[in-house]
C-alpha positions in Angstrom: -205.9 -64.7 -79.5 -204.8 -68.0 -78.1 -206.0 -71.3 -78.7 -207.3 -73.3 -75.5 -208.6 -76.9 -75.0 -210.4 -77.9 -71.9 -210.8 -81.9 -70.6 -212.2 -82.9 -67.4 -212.6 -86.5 -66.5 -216.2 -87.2 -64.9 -215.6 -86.6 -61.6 -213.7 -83.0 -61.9 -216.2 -81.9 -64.6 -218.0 -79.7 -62.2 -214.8 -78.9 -61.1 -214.2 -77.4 -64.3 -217.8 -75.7 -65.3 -216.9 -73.7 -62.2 -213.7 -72.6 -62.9 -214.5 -71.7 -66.6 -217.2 -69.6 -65.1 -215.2 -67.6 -62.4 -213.0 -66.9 -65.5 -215.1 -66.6 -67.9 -214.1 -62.8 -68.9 -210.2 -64.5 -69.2 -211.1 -66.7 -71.9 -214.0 -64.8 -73.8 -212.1 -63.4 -77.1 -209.9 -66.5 -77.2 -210.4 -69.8 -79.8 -212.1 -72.4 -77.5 -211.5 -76.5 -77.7 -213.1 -79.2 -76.1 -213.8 -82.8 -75.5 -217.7 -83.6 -76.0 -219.5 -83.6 -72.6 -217.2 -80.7 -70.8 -217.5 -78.8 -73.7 -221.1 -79.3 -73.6 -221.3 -78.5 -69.7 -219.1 -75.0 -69.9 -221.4 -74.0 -73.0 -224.7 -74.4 -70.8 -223.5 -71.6 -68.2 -221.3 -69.5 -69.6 -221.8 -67.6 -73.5 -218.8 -68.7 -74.1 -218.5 -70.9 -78.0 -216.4 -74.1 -78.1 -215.5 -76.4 -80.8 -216.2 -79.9 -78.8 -214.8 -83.1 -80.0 -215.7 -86.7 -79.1 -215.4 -87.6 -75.7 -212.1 -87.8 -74.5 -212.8 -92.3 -74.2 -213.9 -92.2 -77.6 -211.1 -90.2 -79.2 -211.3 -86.6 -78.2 -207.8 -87.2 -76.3 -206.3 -88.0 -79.5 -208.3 -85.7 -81.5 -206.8 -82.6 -79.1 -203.4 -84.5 -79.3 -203.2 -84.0 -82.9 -203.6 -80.2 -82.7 -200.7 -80.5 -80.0 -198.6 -82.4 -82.7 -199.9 -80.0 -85.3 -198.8 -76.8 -83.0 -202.2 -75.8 -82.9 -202.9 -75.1 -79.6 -200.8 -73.1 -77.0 -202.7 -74.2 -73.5 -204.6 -76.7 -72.1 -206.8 -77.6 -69.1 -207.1 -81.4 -68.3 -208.0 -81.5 -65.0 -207.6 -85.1 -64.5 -209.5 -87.5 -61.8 -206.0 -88.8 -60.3 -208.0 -91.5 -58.1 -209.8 -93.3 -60.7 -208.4 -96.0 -63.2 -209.2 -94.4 -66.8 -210.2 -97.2 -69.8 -208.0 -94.5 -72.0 -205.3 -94.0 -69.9 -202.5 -94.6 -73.3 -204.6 -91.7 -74.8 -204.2 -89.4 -71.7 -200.3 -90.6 -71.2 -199.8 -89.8 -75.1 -201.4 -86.1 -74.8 -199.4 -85.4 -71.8 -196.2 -86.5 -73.8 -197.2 -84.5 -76.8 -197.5 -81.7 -74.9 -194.1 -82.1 -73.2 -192.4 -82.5 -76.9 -194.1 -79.4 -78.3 -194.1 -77.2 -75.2 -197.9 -77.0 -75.3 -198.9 -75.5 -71.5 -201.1 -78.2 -69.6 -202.5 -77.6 -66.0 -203.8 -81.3 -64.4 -205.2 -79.7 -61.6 -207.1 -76.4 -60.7 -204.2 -74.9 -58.9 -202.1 -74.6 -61.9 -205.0 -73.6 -63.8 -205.6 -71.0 -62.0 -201.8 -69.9 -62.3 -202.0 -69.9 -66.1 -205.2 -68.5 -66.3 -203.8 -65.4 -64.4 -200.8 -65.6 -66.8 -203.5 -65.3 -69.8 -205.0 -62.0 -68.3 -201.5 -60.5 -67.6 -200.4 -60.9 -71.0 -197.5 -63.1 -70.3 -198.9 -65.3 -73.2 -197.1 -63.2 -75.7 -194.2 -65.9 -76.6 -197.0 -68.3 -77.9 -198.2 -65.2 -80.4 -194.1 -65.2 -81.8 -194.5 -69.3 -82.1 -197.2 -68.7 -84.3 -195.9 -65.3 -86.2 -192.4 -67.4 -87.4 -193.9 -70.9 -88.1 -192.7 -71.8 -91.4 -195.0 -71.0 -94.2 -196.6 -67.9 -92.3 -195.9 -64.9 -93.7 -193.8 -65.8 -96.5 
């Protein structure tokens, strides 16, 4: 079971309730994070349960980041609105970072969400499962 957050600035939240549904069967089984409003959108359509945090300008960037830090999740989807100015741009730039450092998965756009999301029904997902089975503490 993995752990997966979705964001989706305003303009590619549509975007993103339509991609979650196409692959809905892909994440169904799997531990399901959000920032408020997409979280809120992907729950109307789908059956699909999702722990939503604030919106991402009110802290729900920051709030996913610390599970990044915490090596709490293993992929996200932030498909970003590359053509718009963001008031929380530090917060976006920091998650990206955090991601980088803890070599957390993060598609910014639907064509590499799509790639990992084909990845997560092939199984190659496996390596995140070892992360989690040797992290210090587990197990001992």
């Amino acid at each position: 079971m993995l752990k997966i957050a979705f964001i989706a600035h305003d303009r590619k939240k549509d975007e993103m309730v339509n991609f979650i549904t196409a692959y809905e069967h892909v994440f169904t089984g799997h531990d399901l994070y959000s920032t408020g409003t997409t979280g809120q959108r992907i729950m109307d359509v789908t059956k699909l349960s999702i722990h939503r945090f604030m919106s991402g300008p009110l802290g729900g960037d920051q709030q996913i980041g610390a599970m990044v830090a915490q090596d709490e999740l293993d992929l996200i989807i932030f498909l970003r609105d590359p053509l718009m100015a963001q008031p929380h741009e530090p917060d976006i730039t920091a998650l990206l970072r955090l991601c980088d450092v803890y070599g957390i998965p993060v598609a910014t756009n639907i064509a590499t969400a799509e790639l990992l999301v084909k990845a997560i029904d092939r199984g190659d997902f496996g390596w995140r499962e070892l992360v989690h089975k040797y992290k210090p503490g587990v197990d001992e």
